[in-house]
PDB file of N, H, CA, C and O in Angstrom:
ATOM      1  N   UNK A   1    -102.112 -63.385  58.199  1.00  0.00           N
ATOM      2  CA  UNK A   1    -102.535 -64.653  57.629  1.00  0.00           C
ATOM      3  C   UNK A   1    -102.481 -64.558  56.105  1.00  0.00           C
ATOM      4  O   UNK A   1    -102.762 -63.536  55.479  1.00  0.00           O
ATOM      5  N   UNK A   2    -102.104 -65.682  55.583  1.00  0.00           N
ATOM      6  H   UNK A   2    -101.875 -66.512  56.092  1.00  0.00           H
ATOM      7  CA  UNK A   2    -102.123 -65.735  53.942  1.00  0.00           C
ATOM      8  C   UNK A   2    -102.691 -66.711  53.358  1.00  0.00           C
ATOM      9  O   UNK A   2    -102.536 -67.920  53.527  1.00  0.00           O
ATOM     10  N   UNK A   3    -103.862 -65.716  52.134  1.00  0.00           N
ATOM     11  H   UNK A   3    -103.988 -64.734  51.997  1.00  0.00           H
ATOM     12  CA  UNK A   3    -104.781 -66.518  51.743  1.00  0.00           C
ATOM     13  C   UNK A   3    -104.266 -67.603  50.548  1.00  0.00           C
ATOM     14  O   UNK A   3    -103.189 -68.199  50.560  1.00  0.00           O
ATOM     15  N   UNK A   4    -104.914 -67.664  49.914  1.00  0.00           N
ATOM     16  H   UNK A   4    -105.789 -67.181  49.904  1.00  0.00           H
ATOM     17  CA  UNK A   4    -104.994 -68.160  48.057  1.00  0.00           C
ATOM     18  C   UNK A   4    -104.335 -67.052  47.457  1.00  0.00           C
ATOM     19  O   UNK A   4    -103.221 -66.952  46.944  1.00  0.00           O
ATOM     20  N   UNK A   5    -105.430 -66.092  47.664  1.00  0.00           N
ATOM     21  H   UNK A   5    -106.335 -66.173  48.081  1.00  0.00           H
ATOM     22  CA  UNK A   5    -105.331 -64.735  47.079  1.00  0.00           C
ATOM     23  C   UNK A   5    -104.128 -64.394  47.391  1.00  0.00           C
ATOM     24  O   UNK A   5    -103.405 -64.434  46.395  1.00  0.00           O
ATOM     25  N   UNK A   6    -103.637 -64.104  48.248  1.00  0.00           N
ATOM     26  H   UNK A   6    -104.224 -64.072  49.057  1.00  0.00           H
ATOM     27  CA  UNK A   6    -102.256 -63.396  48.503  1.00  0.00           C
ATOM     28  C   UNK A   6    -101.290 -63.648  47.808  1.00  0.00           C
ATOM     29  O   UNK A   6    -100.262 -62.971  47.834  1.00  0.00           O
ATOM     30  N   UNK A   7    -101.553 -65.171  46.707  1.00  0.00           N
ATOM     31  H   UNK A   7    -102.388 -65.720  46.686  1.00  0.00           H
ATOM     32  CA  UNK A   7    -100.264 -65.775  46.457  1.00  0.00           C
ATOM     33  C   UNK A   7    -100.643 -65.791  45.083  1.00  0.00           C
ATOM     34  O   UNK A   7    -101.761 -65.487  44.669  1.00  0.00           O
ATOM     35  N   UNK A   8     -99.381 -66.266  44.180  1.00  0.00           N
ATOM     36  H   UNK A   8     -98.472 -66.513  44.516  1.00  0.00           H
ATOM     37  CA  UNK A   8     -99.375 -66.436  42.554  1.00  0.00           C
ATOM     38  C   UNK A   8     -99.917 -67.280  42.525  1.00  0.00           C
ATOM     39  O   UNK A   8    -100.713 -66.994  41.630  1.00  0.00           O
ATOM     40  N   UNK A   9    -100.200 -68.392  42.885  1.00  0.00           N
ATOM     41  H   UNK A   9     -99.554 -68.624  43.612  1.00  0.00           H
ATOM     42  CA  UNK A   9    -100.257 -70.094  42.482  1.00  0.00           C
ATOM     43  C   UNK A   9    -100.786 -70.169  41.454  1.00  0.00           C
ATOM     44  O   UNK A   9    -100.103 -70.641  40.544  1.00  0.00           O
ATOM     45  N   UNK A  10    -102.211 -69.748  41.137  1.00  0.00           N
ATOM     46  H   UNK A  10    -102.765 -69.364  41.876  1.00  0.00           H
ATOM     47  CA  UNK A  10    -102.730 -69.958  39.886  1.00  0.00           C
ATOM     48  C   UNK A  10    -102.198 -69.200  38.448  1.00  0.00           C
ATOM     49  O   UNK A  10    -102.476 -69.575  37.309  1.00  0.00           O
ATOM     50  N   UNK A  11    -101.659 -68.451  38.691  1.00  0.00           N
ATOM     51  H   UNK A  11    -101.433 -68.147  39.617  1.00  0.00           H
ATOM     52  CA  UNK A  11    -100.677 -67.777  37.183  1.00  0.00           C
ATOM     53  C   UNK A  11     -99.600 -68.977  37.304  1.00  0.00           C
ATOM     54  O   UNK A  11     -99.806 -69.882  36.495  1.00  0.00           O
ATOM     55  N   UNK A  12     -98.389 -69.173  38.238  1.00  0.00           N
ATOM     56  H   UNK A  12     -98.221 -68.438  38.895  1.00  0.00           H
ATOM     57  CA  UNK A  12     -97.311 -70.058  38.362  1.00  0.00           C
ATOM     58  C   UNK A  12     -97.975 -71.298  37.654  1.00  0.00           C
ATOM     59  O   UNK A  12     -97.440 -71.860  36.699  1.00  0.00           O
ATOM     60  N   UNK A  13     -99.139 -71.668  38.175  1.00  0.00           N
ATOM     61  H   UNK A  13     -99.574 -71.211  38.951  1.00  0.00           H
ATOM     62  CA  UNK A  13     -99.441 -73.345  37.861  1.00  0.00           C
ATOM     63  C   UNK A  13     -99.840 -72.830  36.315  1.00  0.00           C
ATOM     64  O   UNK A  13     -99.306 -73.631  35.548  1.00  0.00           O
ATOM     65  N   UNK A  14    -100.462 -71.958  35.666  1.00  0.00           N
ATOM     66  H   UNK A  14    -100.896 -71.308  36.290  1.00  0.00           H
ATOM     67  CA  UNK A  14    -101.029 -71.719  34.503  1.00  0.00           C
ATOM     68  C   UNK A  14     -99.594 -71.926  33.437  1.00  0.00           C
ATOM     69  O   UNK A  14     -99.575 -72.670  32.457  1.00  0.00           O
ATOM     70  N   UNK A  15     -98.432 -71.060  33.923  1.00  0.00           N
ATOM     71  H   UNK A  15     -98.447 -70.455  34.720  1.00  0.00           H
ATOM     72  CA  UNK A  15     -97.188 -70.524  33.351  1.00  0.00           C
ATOM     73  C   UNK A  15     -96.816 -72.494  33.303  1.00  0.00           C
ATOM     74  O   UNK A  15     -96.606 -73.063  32.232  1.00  0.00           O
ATOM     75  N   UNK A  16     -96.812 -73.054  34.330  1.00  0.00           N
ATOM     76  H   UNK A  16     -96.982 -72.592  35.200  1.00  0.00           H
ATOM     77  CA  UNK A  16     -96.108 -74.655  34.197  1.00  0.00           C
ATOM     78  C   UNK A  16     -96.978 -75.403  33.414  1.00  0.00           C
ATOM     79  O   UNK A  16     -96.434 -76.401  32.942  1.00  0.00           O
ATOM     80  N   UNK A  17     -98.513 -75.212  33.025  1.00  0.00           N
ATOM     81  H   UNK A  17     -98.955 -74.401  33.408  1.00  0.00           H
ATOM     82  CA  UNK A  17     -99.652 -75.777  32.366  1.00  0.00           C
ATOM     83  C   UNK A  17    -100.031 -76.764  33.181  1.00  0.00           C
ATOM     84  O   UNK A  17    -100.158 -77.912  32.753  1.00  0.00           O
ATOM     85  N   UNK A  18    -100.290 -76.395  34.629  1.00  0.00           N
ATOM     86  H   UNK A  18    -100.187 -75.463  34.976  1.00  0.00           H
ATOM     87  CA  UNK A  18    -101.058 -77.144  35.285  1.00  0.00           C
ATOM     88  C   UNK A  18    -102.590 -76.706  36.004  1.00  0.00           C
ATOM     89  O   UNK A  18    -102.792 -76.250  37.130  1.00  0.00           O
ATOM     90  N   UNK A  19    -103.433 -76.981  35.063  1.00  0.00           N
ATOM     91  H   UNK A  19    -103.270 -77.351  34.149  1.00  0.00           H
ATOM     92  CA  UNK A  19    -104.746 -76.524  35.102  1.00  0.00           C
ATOM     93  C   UNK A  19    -105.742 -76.711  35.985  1.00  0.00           C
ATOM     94  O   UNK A  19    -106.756 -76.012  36.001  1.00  0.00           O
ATOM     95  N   UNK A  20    -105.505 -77.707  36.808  1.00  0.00           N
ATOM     96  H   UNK A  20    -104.682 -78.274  36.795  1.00  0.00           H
ATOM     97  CA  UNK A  20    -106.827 -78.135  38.200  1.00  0.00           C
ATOM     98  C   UNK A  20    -105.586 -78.205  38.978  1.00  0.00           C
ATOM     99  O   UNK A  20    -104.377 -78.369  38.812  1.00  0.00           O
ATOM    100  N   UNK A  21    -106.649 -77.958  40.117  1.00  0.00           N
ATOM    101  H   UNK A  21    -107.631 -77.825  40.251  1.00  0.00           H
ATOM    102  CA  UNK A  21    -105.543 -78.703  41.853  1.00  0.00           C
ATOM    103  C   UNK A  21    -105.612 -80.108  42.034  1.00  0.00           C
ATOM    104  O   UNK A  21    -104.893 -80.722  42.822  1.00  0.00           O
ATOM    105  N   UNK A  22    -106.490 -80.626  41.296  1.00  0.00           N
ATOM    106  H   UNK A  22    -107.075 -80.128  40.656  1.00  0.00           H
ATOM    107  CA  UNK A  22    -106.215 -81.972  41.305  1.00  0.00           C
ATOM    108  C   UNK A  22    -104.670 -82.230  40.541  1.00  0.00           C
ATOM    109  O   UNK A  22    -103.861 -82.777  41.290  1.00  0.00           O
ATOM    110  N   UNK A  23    -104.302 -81.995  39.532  1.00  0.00           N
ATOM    111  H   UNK A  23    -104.960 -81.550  38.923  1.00  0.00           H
ATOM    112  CA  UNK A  23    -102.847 -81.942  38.874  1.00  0.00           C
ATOM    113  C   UNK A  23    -101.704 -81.470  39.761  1.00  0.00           C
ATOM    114  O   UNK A  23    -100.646 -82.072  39.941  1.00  0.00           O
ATOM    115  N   UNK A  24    -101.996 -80.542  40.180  1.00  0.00           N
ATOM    116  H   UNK A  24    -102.856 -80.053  40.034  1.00  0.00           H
ATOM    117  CA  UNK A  24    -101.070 -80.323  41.038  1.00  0.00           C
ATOM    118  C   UNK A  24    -101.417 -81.274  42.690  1.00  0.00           C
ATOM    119  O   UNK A  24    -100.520 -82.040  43.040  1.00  0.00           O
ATOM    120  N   UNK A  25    -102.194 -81.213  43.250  1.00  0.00           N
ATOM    121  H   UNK A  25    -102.923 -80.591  42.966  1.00  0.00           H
ATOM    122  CA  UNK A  25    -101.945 -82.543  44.203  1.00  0.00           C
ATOM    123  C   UNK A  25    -101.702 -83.597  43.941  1.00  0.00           C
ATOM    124  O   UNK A  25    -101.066 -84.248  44.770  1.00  0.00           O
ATOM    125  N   UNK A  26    -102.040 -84.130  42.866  1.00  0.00           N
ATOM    126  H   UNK A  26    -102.556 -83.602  42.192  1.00  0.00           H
ATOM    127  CA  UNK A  26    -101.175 -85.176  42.136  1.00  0.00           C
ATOM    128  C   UNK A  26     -99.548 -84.952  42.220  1.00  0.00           C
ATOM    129  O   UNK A  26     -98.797 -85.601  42.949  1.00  0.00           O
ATOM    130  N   UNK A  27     -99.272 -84.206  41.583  1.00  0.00           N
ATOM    131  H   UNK A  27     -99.882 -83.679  40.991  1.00  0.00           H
ATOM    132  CA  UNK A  27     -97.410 -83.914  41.468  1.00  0.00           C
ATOM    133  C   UNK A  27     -96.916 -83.539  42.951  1.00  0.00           C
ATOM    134  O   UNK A  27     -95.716 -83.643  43.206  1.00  0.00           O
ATOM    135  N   UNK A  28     -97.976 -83.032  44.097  1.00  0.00           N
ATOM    136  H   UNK A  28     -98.951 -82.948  43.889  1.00  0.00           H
ATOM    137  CA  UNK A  28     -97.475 -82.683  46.028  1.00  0.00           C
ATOM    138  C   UNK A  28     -97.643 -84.543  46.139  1.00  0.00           C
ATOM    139  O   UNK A  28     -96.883 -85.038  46.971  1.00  0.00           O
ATOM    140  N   UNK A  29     -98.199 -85.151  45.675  1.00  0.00           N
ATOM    141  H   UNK A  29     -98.816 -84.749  45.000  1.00  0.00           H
ATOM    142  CA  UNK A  29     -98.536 -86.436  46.388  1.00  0.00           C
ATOM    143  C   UNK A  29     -99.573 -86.536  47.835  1.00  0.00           C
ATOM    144  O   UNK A  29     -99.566 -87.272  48.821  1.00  0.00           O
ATOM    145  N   UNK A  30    -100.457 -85.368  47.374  1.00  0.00           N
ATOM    146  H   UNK A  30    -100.463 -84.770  46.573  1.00  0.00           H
ATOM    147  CA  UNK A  30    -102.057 -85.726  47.812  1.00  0.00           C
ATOM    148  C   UNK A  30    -103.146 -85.373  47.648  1.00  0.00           C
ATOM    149  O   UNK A  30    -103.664 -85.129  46.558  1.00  0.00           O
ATOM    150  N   UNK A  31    -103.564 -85.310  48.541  1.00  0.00           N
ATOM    151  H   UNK A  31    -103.143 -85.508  49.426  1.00  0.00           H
ATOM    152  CA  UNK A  31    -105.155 -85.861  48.247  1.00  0.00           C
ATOM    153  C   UNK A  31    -105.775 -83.722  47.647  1.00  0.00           C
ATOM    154  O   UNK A  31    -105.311 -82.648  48.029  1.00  0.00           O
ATOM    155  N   UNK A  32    -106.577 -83.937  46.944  1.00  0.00           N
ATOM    156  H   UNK A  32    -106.954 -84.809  46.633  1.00  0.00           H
ATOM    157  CA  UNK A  32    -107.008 -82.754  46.468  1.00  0.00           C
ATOM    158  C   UNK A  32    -108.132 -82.292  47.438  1.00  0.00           C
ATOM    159  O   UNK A  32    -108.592 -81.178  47.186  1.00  0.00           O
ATOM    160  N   UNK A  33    -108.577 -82.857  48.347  1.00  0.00           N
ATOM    161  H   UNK A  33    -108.203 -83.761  48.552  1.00  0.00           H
ATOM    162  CA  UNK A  33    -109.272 -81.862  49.766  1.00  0.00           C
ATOM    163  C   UNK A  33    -107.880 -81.463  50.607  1.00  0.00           C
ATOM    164  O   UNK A  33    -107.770 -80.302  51.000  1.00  0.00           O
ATOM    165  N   UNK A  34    -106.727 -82.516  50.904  1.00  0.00           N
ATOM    166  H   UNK A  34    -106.817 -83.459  50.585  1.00  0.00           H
ATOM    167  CA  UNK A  34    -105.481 -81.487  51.597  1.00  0.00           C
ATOM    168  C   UNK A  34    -105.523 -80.358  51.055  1.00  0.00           C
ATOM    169  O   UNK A  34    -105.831 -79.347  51.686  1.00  0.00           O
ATOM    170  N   UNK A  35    -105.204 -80.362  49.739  1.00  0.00           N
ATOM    171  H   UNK A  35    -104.954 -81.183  49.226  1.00  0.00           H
ATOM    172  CA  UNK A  35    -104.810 -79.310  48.965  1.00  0.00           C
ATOM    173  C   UNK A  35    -105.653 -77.928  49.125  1.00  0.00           C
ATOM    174  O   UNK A  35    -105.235 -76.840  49.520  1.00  0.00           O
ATOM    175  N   UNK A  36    -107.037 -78.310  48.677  1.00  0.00           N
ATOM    176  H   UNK A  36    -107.377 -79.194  48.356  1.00  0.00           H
ATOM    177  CA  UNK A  36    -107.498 -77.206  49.286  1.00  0.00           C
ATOM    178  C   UNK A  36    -108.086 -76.563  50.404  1.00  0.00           C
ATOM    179  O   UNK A  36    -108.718 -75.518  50.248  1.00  0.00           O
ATOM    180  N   UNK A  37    -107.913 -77.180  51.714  1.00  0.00           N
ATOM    181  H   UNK A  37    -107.400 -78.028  51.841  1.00  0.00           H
ATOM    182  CA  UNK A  37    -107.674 -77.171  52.956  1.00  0.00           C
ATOM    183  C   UNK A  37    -106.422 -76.036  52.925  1.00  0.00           C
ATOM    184  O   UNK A  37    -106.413 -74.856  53.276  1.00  0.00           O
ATOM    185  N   UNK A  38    -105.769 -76.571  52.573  1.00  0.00           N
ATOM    186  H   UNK A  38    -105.776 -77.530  52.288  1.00  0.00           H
ATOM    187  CA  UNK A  38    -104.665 -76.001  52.879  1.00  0.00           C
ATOM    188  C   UNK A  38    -103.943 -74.462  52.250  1.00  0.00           C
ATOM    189  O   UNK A  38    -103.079 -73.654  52.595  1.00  0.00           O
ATOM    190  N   UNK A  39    -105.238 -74.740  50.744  1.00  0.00           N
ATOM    191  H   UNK A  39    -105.939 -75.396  50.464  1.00  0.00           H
ATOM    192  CA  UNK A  39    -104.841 -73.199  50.148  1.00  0.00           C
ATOM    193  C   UNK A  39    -106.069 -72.375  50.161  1.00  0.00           C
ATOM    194  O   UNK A  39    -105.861 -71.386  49.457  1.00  0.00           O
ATOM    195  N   UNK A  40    -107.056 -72.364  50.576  1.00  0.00           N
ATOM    196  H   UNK A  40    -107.225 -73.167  51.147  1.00  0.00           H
ATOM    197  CA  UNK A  40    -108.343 -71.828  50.753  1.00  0.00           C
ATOM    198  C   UNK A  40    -108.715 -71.540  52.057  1.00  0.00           C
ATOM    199  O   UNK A  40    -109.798 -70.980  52.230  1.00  0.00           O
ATOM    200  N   UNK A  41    -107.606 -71.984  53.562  1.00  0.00           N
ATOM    201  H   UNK A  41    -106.726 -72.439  53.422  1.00  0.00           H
ATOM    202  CA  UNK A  41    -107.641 -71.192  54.653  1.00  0.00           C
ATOM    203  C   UNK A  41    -106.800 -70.418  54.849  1.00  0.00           C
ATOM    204  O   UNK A  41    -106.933 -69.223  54.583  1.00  0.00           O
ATOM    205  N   UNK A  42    -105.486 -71.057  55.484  1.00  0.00           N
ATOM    206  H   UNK A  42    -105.378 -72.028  55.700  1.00  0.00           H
ATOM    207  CA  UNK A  42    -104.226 -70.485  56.076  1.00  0.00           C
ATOM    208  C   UNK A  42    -103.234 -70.544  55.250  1.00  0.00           C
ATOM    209  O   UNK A  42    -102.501 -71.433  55.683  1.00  0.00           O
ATOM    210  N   UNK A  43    -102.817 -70.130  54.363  1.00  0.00           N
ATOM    211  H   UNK A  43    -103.412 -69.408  54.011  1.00  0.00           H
ATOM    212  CA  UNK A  43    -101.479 -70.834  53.608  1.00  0.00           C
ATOM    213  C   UNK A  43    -100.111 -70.582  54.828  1.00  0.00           C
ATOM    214  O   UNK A  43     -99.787 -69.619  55.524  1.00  0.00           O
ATOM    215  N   UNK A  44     -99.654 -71.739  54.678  1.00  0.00           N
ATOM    216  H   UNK A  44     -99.918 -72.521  54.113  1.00  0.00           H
ATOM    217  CA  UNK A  44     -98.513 -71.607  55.892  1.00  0.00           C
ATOM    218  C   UNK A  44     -96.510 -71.572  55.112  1.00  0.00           C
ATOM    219  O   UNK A  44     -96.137 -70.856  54.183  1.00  0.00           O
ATOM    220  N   UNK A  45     -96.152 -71.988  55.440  1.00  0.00           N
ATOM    221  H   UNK A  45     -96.456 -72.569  56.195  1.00  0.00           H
ATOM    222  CA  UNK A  45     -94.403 -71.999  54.942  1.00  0.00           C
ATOM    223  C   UNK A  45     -94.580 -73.433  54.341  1.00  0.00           C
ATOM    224  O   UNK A  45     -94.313 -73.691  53.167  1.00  0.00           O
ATOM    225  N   UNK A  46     -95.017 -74.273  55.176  1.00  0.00           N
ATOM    226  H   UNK A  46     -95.234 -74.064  56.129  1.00  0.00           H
ATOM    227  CA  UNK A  46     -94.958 -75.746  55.469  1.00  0.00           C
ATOM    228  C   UNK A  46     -95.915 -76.103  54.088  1.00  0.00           C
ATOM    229  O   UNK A  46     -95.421 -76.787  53.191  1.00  0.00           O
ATOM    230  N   UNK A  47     -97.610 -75.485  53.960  1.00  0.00           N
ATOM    231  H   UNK A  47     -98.012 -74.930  54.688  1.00  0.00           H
ATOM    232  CA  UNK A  47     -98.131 -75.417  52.450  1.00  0.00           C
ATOM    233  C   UNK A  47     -96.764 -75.295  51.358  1.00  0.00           C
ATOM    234  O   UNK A  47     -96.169 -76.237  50.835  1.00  0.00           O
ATOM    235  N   UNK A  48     -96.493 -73.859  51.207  1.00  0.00           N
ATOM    236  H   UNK A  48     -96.977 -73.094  51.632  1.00  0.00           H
ATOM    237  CA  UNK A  48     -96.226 -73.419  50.193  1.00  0.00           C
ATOM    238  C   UNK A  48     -94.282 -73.944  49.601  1.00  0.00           C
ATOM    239  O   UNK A  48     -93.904 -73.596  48.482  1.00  0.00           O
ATOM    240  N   UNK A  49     -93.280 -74.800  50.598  1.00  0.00           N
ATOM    241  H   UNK A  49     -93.587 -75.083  51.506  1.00  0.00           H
ATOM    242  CA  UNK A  49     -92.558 -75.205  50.306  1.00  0.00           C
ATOM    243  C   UNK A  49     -92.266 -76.525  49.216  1.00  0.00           C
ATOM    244  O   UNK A  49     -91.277 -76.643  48.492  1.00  0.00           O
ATOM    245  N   UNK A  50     -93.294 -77.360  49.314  1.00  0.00           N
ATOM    246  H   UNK A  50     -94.097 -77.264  49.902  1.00  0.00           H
ATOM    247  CA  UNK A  50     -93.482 -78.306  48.171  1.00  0.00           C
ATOM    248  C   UNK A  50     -94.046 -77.743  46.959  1.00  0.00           C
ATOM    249  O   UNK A  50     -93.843 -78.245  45.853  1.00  0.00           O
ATOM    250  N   UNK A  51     -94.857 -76.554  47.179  1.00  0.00           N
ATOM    251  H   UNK A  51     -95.022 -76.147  48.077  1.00  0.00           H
ATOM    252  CA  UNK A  51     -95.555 -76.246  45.825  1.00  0.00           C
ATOM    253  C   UNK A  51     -94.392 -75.304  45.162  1.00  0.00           C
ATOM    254  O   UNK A  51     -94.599 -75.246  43.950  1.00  0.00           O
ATOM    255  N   UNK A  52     -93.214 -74.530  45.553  1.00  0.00           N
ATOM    256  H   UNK A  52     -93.047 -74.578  46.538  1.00  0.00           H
ATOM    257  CA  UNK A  52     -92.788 -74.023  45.667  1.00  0.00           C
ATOM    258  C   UNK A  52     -91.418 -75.006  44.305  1.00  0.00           C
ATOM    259  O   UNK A  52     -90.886 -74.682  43.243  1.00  0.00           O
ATOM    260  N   UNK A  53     -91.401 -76.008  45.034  1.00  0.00           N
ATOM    261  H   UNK A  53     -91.833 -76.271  45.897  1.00  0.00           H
ATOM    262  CA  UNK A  53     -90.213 -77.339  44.460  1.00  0.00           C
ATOM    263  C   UNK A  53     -91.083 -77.673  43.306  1.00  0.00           C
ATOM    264  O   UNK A  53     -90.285 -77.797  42.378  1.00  0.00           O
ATOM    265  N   UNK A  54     -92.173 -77.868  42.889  1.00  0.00           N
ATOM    266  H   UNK A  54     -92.821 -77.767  43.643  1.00  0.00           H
ATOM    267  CA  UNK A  54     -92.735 -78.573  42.067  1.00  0.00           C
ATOM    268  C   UNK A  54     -93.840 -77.711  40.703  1.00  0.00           C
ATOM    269  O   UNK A  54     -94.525 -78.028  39.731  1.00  0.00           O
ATOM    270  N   UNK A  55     -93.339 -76.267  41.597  1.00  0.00           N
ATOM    271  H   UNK A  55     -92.782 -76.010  42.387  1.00  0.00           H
ATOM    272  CA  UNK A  55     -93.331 -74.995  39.930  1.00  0.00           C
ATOM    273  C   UNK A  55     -92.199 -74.659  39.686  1.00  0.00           C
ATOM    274  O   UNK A  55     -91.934 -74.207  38.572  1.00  0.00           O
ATOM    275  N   UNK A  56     -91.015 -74.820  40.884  1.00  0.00           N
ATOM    276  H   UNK A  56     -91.230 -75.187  41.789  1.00  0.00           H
ATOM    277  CA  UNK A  56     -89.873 -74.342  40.396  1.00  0.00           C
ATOM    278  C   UNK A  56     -89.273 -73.467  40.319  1.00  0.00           C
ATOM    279  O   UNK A  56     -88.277 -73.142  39.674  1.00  0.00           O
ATOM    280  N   UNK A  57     -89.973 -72.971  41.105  1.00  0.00           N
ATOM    281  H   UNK A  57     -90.783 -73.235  41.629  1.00  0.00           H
ATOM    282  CA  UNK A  57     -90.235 -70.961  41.950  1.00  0.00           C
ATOM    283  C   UNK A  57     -89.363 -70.807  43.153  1.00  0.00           C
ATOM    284  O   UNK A  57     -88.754 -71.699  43.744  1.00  0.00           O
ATOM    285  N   UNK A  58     -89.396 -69.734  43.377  1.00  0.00           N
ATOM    286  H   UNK A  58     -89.890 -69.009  42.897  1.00  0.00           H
ATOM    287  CA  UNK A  58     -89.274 -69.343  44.730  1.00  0.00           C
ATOM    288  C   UNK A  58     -90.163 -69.063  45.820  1.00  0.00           C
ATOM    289  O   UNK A  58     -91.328 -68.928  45.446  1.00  0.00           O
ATOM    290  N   UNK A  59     -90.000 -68.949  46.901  1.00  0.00           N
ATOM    291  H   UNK A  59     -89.054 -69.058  47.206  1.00  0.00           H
ATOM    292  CA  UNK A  59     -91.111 -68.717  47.835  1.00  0.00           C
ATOM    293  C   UNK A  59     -91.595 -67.065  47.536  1.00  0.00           C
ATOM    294  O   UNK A  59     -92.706 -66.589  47.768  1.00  0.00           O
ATOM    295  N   UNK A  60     -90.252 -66.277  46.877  1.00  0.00           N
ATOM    296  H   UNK A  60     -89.349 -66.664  46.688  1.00  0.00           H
ATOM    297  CA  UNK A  60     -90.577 -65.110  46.795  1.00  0.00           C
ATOM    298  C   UNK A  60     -91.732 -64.422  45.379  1.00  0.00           C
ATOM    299  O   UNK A  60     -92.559 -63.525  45.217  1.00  0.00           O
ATOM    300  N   UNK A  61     -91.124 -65.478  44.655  1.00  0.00           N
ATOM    301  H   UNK A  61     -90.452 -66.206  44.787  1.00  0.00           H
ATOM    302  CA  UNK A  61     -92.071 -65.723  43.290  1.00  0.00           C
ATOM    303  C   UNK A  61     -93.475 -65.847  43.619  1.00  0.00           C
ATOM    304  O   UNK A  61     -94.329 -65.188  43.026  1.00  0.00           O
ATOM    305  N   UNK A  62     -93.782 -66.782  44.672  1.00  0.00           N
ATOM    306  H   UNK A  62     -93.088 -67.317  45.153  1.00  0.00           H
ATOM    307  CA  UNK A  62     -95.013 -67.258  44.772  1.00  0.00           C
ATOM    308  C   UNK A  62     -96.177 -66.292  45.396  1.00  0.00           C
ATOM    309  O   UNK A  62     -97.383 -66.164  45.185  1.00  0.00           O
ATOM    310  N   UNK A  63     -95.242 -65.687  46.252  1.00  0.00           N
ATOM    311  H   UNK A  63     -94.262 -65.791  46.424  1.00  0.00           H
ATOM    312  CA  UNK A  63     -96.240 -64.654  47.169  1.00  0.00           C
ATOM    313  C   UNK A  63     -95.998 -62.882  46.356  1.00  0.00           C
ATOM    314  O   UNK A  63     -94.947 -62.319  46.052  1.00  0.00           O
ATOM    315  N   UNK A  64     -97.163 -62.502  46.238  1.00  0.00           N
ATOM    316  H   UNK A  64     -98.017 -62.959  46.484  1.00  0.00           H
ATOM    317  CA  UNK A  64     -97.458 -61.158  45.477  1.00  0.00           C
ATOM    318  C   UNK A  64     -96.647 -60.044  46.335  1.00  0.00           C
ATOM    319  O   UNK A  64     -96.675 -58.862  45.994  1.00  0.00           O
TER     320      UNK A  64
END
């Protein structure tokens, strides 16, 4: 299973200057409880492919 932790997101979003998850669920196009639903249990493929398009990363970038 893969957490938050497991992954870059917060350096990646820091490196793009996007400072809350509200900013960035803004730029996924939702709601900021999806968001952290979704990165504070299970992170899945299906999570991390839009966030993935919208730092501009790779999937391999993203995960430590």
């Amino acid at each position: 299973m893969i957490t938050r932790q497991d992954t870059n997101i917060d350096l990646l979003m820091a490196k793009k200057g996007i400072k809350r998850d509200k900013d960035l669920a803004k730029l996924l196009g939702i709601s900021v409880s999806l968001l952290s639903k979704n990165l504070n249990k299970s992170v899945t493929l299906k999570t991390l492919e839009p966030i993935c398009k919208v730092l501009n990363v790779t999937l391999k970038e993203i995960l430590k």
